[in-house]
C-alpha positions in Angstrom: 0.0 0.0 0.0 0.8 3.9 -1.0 2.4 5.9 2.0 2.6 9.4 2.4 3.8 11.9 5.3 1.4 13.7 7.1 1.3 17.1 8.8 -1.4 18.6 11.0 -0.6 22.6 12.2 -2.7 24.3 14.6 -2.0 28.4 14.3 -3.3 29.8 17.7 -2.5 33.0 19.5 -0.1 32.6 22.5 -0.5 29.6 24.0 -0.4 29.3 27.8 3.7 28.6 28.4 3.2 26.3 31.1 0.4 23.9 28.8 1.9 24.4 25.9 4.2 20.5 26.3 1.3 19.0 28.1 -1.1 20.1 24.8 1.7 18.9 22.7 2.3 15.5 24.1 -1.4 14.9 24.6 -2.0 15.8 20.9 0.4 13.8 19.4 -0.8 11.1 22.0 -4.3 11.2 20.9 -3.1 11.2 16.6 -0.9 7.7 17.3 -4.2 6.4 19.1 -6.2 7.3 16.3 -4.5 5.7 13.9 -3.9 2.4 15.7 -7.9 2.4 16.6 -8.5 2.7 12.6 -5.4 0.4 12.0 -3.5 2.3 10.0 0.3 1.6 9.4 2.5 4.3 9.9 5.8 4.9 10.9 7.7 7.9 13.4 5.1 10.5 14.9 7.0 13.5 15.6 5.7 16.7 17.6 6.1 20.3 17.1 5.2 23.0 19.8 5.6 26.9 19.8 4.2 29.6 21.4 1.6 29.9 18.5 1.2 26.3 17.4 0.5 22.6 17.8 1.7 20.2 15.0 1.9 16.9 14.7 3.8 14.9 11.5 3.2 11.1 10.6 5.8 9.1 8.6 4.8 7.1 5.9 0.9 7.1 7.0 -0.7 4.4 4.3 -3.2 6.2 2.4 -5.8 4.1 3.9 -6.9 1.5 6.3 -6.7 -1.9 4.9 -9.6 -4.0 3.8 -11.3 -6.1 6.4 -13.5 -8.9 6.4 -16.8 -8.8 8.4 -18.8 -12.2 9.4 -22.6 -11.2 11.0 -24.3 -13.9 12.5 -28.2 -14.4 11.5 -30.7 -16.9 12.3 -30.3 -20.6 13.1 -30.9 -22.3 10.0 -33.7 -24.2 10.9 -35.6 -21.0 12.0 -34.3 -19.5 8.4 -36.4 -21.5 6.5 -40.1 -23.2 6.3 -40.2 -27.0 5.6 -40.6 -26.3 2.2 -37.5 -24.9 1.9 -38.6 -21.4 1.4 -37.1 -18.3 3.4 -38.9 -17.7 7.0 -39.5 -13.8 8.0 -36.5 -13.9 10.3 -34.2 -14.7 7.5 -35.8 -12.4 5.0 -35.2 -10.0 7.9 -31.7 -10.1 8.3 -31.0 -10.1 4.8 -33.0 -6.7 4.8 -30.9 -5.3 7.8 -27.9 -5.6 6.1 -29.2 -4.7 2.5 -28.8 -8.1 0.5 -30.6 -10.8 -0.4 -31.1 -14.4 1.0 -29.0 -16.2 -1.7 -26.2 -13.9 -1.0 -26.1 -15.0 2.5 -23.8 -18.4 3.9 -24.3 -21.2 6.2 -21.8 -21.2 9.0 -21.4 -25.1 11.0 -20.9 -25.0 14.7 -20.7 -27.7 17.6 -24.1 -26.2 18.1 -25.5 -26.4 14.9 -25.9 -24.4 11.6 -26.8 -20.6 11.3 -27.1 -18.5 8.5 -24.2 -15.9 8.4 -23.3 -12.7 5.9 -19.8 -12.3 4.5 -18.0 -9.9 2.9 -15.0 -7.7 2.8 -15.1 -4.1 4.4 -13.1 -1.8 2.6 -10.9 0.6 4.2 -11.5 4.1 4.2 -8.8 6.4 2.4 -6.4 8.0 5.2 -7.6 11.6 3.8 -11.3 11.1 4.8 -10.3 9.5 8.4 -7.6 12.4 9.0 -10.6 15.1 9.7 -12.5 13.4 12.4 -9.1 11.8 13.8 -7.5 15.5 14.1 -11.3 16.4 15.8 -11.3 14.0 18.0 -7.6 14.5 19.2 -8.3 18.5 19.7 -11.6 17.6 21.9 -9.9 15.5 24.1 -7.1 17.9 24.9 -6.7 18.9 28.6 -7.8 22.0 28.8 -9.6 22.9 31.9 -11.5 25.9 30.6 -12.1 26.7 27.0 -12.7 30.1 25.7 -14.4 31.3 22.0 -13.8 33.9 19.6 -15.4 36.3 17.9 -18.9 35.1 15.8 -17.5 31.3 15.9 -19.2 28.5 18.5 -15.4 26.7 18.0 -14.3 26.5 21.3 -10.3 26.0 22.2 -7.9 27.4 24.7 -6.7 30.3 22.6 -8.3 31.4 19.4 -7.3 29.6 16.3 -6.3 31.5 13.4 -5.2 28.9 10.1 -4.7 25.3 10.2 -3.0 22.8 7.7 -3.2 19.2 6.9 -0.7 17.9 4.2 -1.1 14.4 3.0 1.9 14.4 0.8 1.5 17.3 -1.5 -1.8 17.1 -1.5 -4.3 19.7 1.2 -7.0 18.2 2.9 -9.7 20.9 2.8 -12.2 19.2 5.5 -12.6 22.0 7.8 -11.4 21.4 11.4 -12.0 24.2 14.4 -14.4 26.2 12.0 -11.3 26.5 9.5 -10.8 25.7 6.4 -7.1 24.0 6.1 -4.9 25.0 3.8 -1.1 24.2 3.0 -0.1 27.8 4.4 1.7 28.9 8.1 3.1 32.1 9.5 6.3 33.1 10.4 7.2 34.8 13.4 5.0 37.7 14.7 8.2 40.1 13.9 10.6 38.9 12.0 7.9 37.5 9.3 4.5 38.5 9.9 3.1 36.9 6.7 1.8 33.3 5.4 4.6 30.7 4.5 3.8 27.8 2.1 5.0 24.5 3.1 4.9 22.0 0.4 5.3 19.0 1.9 5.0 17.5 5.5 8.3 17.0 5.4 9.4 20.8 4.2 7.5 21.6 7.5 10.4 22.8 10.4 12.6 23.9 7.5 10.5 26.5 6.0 10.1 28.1 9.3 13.8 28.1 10.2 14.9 29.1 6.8 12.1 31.5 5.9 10.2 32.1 9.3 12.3 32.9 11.9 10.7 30.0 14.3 12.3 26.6 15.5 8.9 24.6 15.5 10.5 21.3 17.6 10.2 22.1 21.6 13.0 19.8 22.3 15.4 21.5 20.0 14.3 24.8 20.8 15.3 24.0 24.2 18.4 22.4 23.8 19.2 25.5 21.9 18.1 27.9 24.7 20.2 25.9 27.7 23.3 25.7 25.4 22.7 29.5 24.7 22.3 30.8 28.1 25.3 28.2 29.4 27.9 30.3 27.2 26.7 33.8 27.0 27.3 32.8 31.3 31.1 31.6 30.8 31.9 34.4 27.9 30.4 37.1 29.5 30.9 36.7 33.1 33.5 33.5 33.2 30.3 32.0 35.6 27.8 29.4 35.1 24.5 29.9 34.4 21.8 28.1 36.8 19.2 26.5 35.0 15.9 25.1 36.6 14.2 22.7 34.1 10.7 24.0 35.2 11.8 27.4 34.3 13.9 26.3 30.5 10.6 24.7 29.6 8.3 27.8 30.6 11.1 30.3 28.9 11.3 27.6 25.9 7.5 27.8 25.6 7.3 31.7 25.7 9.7 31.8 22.8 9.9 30.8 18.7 13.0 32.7 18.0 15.4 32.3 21.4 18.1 34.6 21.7 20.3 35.1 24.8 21.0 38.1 26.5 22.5 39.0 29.8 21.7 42.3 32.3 23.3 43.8 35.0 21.5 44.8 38.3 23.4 46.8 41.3 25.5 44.9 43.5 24.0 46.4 46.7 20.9 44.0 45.9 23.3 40.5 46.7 22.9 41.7 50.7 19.4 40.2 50.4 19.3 36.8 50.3 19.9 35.1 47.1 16.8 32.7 47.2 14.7 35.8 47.6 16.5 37.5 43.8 16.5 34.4 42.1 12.3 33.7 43.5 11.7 37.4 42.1 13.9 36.9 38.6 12.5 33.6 38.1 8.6 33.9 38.9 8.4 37.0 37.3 10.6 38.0 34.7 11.6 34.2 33.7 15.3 35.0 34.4 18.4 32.9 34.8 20.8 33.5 37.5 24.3 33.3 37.4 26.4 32.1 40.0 30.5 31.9 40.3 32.8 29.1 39.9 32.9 28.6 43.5 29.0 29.2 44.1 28.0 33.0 44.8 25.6 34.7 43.6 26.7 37.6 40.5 25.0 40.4 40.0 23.7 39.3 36.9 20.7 38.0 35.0 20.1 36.2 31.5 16.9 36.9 29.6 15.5 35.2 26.5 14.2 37.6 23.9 12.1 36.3 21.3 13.8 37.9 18.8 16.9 39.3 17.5 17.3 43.0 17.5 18.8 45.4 16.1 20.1 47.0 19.3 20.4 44.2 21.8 21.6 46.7 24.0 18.2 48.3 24.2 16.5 44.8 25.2 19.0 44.6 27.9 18.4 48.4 29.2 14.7 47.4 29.3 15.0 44.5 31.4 17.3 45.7 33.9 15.0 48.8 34.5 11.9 46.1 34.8 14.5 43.9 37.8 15.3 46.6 39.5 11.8 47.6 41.7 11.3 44.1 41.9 14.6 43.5 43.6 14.0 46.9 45.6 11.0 45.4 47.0 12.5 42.0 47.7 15.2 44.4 49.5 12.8 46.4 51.5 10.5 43.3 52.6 13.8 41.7 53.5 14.9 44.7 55.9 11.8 45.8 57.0 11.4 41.2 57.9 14.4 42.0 59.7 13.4 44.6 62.5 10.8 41.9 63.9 11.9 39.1 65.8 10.5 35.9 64.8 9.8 35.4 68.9 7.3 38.9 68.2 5.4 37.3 65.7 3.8 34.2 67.5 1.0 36.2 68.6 -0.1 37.3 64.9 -0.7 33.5 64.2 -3.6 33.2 66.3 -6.1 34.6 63.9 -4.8 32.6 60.6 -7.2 29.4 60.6 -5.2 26.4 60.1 -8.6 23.6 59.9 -11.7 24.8 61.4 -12.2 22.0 64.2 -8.7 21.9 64.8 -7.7 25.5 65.5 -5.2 28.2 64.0 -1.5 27.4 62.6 -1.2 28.9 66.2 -2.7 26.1 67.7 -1.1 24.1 65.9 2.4 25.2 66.7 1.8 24.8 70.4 1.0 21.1 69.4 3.8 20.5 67.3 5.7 22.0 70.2 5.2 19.3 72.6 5.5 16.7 70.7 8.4 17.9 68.6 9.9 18.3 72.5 9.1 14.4 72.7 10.7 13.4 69.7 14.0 15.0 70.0 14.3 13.3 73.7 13.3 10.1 71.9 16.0 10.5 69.0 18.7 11.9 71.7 18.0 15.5 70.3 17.9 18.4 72.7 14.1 18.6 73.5 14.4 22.5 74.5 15.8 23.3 70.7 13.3 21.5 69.1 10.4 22.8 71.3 11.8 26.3 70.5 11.9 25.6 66.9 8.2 24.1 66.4 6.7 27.6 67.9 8.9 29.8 65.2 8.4 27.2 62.8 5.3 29.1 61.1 6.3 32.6 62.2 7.8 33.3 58.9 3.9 32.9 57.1 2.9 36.4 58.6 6.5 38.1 57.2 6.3 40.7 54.4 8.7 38.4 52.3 7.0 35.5 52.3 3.8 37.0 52.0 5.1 38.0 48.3 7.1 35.2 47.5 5.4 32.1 49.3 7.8 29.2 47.7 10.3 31.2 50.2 8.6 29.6 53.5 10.6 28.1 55.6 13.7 29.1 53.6 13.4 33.0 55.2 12.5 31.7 58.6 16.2 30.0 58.4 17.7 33.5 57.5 15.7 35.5 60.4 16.0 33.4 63.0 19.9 33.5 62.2 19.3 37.0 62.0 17.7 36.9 65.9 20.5 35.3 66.8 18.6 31.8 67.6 20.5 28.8 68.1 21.7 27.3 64.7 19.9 24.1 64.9 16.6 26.4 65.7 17.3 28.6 62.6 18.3 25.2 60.6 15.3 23.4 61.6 13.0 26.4 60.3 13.5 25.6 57.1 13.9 21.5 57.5 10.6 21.5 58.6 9.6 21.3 55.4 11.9 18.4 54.1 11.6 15.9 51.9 9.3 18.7 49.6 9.1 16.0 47.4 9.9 12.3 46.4 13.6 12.9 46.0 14.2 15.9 47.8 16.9 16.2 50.7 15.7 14.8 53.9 16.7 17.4 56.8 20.1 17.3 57.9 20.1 18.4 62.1 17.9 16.0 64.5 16.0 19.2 65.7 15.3 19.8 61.8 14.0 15.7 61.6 12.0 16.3 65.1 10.5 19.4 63.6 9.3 17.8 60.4 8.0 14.7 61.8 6.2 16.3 64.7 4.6 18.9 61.9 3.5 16.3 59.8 2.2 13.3 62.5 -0.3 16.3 63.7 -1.7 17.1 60.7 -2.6 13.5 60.0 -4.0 12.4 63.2 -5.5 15.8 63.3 -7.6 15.1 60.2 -7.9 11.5 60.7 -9.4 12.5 64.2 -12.3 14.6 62.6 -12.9 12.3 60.0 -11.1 14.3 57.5 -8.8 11.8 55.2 -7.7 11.6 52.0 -10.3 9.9 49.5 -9.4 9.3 46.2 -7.4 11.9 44.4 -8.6 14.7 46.6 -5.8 14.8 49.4 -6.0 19.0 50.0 -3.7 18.6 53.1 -1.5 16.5 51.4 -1.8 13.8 53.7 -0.1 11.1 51.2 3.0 13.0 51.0 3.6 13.8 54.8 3.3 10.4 55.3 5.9 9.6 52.6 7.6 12.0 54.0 7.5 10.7 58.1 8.8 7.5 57.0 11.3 8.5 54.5 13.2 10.4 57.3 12.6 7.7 59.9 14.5 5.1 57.6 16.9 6.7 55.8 18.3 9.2 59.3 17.6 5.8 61.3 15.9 7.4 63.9 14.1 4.8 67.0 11.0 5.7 66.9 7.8 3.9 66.7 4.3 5.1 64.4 2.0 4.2 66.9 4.1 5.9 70.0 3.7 9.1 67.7 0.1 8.9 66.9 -0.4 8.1 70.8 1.5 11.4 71.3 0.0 13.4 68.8 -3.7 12.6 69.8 -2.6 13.2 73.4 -1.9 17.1 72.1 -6.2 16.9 71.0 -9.4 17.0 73.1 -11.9 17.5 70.0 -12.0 14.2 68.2 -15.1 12.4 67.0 -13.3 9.2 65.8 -12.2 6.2 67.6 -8.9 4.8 67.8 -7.8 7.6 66.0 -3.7 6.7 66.7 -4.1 2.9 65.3 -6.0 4.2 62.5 -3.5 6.8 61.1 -0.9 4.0 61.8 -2.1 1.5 59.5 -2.6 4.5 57.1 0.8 5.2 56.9 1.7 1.3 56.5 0.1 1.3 53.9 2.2 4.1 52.6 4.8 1.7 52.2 3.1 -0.2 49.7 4.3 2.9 46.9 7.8 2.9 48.5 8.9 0.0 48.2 7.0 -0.7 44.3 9.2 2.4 43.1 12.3 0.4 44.5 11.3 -3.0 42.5 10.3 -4.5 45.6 7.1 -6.8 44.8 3.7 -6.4 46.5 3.9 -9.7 48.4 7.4 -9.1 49.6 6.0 -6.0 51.5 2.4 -8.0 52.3 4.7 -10.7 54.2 5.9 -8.2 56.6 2.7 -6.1 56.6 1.0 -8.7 58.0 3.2 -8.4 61.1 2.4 -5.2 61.4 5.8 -4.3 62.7 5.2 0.2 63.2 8.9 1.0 63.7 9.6 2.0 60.0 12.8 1.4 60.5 12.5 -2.4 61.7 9.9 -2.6 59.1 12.4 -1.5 56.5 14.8 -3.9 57.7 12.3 -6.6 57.3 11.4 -6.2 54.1 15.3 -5.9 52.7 15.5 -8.8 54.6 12.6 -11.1 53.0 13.4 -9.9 49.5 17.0 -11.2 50.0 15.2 -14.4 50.9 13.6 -14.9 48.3 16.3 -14.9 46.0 17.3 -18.1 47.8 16.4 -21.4 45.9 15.0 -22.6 48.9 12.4 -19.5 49.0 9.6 -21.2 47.0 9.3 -24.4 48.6 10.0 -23.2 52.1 7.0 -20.3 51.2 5.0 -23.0 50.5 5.5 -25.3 53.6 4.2 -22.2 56.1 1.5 -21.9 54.0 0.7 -25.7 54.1 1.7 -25.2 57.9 -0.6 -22.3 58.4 -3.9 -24.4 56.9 -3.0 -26.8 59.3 -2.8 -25.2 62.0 -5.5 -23.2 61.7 -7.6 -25.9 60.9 -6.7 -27.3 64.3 -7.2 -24.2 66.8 -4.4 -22.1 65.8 -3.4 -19.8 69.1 -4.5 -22.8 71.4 -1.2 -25.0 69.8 2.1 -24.8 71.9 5.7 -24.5 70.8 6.8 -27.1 73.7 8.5 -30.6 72.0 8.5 -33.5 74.3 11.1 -35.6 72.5 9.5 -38.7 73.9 7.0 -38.7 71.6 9.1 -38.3 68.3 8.9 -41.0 66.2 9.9 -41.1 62.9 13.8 -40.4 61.6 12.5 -37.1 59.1 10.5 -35.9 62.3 13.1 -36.3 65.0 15.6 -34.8 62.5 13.6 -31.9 62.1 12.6 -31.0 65.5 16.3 -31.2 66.2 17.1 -28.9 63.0 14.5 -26.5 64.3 15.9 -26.5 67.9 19.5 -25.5 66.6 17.9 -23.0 63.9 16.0 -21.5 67.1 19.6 -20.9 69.2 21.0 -19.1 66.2 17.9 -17.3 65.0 16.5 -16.3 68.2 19.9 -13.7 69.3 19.6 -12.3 65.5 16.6 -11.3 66.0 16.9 -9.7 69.2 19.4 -7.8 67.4 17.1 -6.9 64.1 19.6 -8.8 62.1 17.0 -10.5 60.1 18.5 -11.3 56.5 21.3 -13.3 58.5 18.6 -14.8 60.5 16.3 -16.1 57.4 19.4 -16.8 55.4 20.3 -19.5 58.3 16.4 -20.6 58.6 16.7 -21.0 54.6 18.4 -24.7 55.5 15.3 -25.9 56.9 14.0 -26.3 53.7 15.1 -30.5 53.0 14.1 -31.3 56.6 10.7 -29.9 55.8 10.7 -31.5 52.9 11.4 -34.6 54.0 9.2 -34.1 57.2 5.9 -33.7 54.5 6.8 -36.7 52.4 7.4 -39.4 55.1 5.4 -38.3 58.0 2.0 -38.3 59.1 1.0 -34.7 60.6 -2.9 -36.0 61.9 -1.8 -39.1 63.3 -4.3 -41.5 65.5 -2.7 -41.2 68.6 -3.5 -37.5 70.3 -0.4 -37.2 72.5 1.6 -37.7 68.8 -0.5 -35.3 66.5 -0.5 -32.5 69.4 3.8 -33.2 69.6 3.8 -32.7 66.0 1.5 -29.4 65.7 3.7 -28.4 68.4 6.5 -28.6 66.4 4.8 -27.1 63.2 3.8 -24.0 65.4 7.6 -23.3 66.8 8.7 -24.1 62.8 6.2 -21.3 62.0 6.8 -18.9 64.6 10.8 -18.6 63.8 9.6 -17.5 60.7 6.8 -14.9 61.9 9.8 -13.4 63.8 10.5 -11.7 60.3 7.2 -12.0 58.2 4.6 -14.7 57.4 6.6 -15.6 54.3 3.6 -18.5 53.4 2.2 -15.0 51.4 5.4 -15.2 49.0 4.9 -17.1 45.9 5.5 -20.7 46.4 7.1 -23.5 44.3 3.5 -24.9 43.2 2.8 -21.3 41.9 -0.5 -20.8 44.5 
């Protein structure tokens, strides 16, 4: 079959630079779908995004779907036709449905007898009649949370659309698609060429707007182009290095068709105010770059992108430095008049800011977080006094002029007052920790006062809203609940900190008199076990490794932790599978037979057999050398030694009688099934692991 390339161009006014990927990647997304849905062979789908356009190209698109046959079932054949042969009304129906006669219809033999059936061969549609509805179907299903219109059209999109093109090979499809006729013509850049372009072919597409246009249609390029740009104008200009966030390259990549580079001076005076405050104000408002020495410190520079290339580049810079420079002088002012208020001073003013309705203000709050920040840092060998101090500033910084402009700053300005005050380092430190791990990834805080801080913050909030019924549900998590706990256990385990979930919760709910729901502590607990679940799945750990020890409900995080590194490297062993599935045979029997009421005691007296006598022997010395590891938390050594239970087992299944008659024997031997079973449970009930028979 014929192929052809394929281009489809949107031509919109500016499109929203923080949508403008997402639009792209869920456009191209919803073309490849198309065209596998209408099974269409084609070969690379390639995107293009700017500022005032979607595209999408297709590779060697057949020029239509291929031929199909179609089998529709009809009547039996004995309710087809009459005992004279003729055709009944049901048959004579059918045929009528589908437009044909009876004698064009088949008979189709099955184990369940004979049935009339129609035949034929579907023919595929040519790709340029599919295209339209395809391209349609992809706009409509763009996420665009609110849709706006235009002038006298009913099209609806998220910025008004101006031309359109779809190319199959030379040739224009002229179906109209958002109330526009398509044509084979774009525009250049809304300076540099303000007029139509032709593009011959799909793939003449990103060339004619370089060459002739002044626009770099591909994103990725276009951004490659902007870091490489900004990184050298950095070194030339200034011998520095330019920082680039990748939030901020994709925002500036989207605001821009034509990037070129420019750097801007603002007065030195300005780097007395803290650098995260000038690069907040440069990068959330002008979409600047800072520029940072080899050894770290702030310059007194900025780089800019203009969309264009000018004349007098000089002039663009001049601009931009006059539009930094009353933003900086207010991040200066807030920043010294911040300064001439202790943080102590402020606690008062966060009485009247409502933190949750039942459970108070972030005042409130603080005094919670207080006392049981004061707990944790005695339980973690922290000074309690430091982190008691720390909790009440902690929020102090929300009611700042600084922050009150630039709130991604919290925390991070509490840190530089409080140092300012002349608190304690730790106290200052833990100011901003409090907010650590931001995110999965993100550094986990580095002081004990900091970890005491951030745990204590985050336990109250959960059993806070767990205590008036208030959890997560679904995706609707407003106090991100999910993440605190994430974030709880994440320091826990990786600072190896002592502590114990439901101690904290038990704590935390001490801290609360309002509470509507029961066993509010155990609750939040098994919340945040289940937390783990995520953890462990982004680490390749499998769901049943992290069921076995779930299911011992073990709340130290970090003994929980160790557990679970422990039972994964036990289940690499090769005696794993067969040892999973002899506590889950073990488990049925026991349970069958009373479960809790069965001992661990062995009278040796009443061992018969050789593989029975061998075991209970094998299980005794496994229990001397298991028992001390455990003690210690040193489970993978003691499940690696347990693993050489497996032949005993074995052996103990295949020769020996578990029910026997005599009642003194069968209890002995449950006995000894229990105490087999409970070194295990030490760990995890393993008998949820896969086992060898696959159940």
């Amino acid at each position: 079959m014929a192929t052809q390339d394929f281009l489809v161009e949107l031509g919109t006014e500016e499109l929203p630079p923080k949508a403008l990927k997402p639009l792209s990647d869920a456009f191209t997304r919803g073309i490849t779908h198309g065209l596998e849905e209408a099974g269409i062979q084609f070969g690379k789908v390639e995107a293009f995004a700017a500022p005032r356009r979607l595209a999408v190209r297709v590779r060697d698109l057949e020029d239509a779907q291929p031929d199909k046959p179609v089998e529709k079932r009809g009547p039996a054949v004995k309710a087809a036709f009459d005992d004279s042969g003729n055709p009944t009304r049901a048959l004579t129906g059918f045929a009528t449905s589908l437009g044909v006669t009876p004698d064009q219809l088949d008979t189709l033999e099955t184990d369940k007898g004979a049935w009339v059936v129609y035949r034929t061969i579907e023919k595929g549609r040519p790709t340029v009649e599919l295209m339209p509805e395809l391209v349609d179907q992809s706009l409509a299903a763009l996420p665009i949370p609110k849709r706006m219109r235009w002038g006298a059209h009913r099209t609806e999109f998220v910025r008004p659309v101006h031309w359109a093109i779809l190319l199959f090979g030379n040739k224009v499809i002229d179906t109209p698609i958002m109330g526009l006729t398509p044509g084979n013509k774009t525009r250049g850049h809304r300076f540099h060429c303000p007029k139509s372009l032709i593009v011959p072919t799909p793939g003449d597409y990103e060339v004619v707007l370089r060459q002739e246009g002044y626009v770099i249609a591909d994103f990725a390029e276009r951004r490659e182009q902007i870091r490489d740009g900004v990184t050298a104008i950095a070194k030339k200009e200034a011998g520095g290095q330019a920082v680039i966030d990748e939030d901020l390259l994709d925002e500036v990549t989207a605001l821009n068709e034509w990037p070129v580079p420019l750097m801007g001076r603002f007065e030195e005076r300005f780097l007395e105010v803290p650098a995260e405050a000038l690069i907040s104000s440069m990068k959330e408002h002008q979409k600047y770059f800072h520029v940072v020495s080899a050894d770290g410190r702030m310059l007194p520079l900025f780089i800019t992108v203009a969309n264009l290339e000018s004349k007098d580049p000089q002039q663009v810079i001049s601009g931009n430095e006059k539009v930094i420079r009353p933003r900086l002088s207010d991040a200066a002012f807030f920043y010294d008049t911040d300064r001439k208020t202790r943080l102590e001073d402020r606690i008062d003013q966060l009485k009247p800011i409502v933190f949750q309705d039942k459970l108070g203000s972030i005042y409130d709050k603080s005094v919670r977080v207080a006392a049981l920040a004061k707990k944790i840092a005695d339980a973690i060998g922290s000074d309690p006094v430091l982190a008691e101090r720390a909790a009440m500033l902690a929020k102090t910084d929300l009611v700042t002029e600084m922050v009150l402009e630039f709130t991604d700053l919290q925390g991070i300005m509490g840190q530089y007052y409080a140092a300012n005050d002349g608190e304690n380092e730790d106290v200052a430190s833990a100011l901003n920790e409090q907010y650590m791990p931001r995110f999965a990834g993100d550094d986990l805080p580095a002081t004990l006062t900091g970890c005491a801080v951030a745990i204590a913050d985050r336990i109250d909030s959960l059993v806070g809203l767990f205590g008036i019924n208030q959890p997560p549900s679904g995706t609707r998590d407003p106090f991100g609940l999910r993440r605190a706990s994430l974030g709880v256990l994440r320091i826990i385990i990786e600072r190896e900190l002592p502590l114990d979930l439901q101690t904290l919760c038990e704590w935390a709910v001490e801290q609360h008199n309002s509470f509507t729901e029961p066993k509010v502590a155990n609750t939040v607990v098994d919340y945040m076990l289940e937390r783990f679940r995520a953890h462990y799945e982004e680490q390749g750990i499998s769901a049943e490794v992290y069921l076995a020890v779930h299911a011992r409900r073990p709340t130290r995080p970090l003994d929980f932790d160790r557990r679970v590194k422990a039972v994964e490297a036990f289940r690499q062993l090769p005696e794993a599978l067969a040892l999973a599935g002899a506590n889950k045979r073990v488990s049925n029997i026991l349970t069958k037979q009373g479960g809790d009421s069965i001992g661990e005691s062995i009278d040796s007296e009443l061992l018969q057999d050789k593989a029975e006598i061998t075991l209970a022997d094998q299980i005794r010395q496994q229990a001397d050398k298991a028992l001390p590891l455990f003690e210690k938390g040193d489970y993978a050594t003691a499940l690696s030694s347990l693993a050489s239970l497996r032949e005993p087992v074995d052996n103990f299944f295949d020769e020996v009688m578990v029910m026997a008659d005599d009642e003194a024997v069968r209890n002995n031997r449950l006995a000894m099934l229990n105490l087999l079973r409970n070194l295990f449970l030490r760990v995890a009930d393993i008998s949820v692991l896969p086992t060898a028979s696959g159940q």
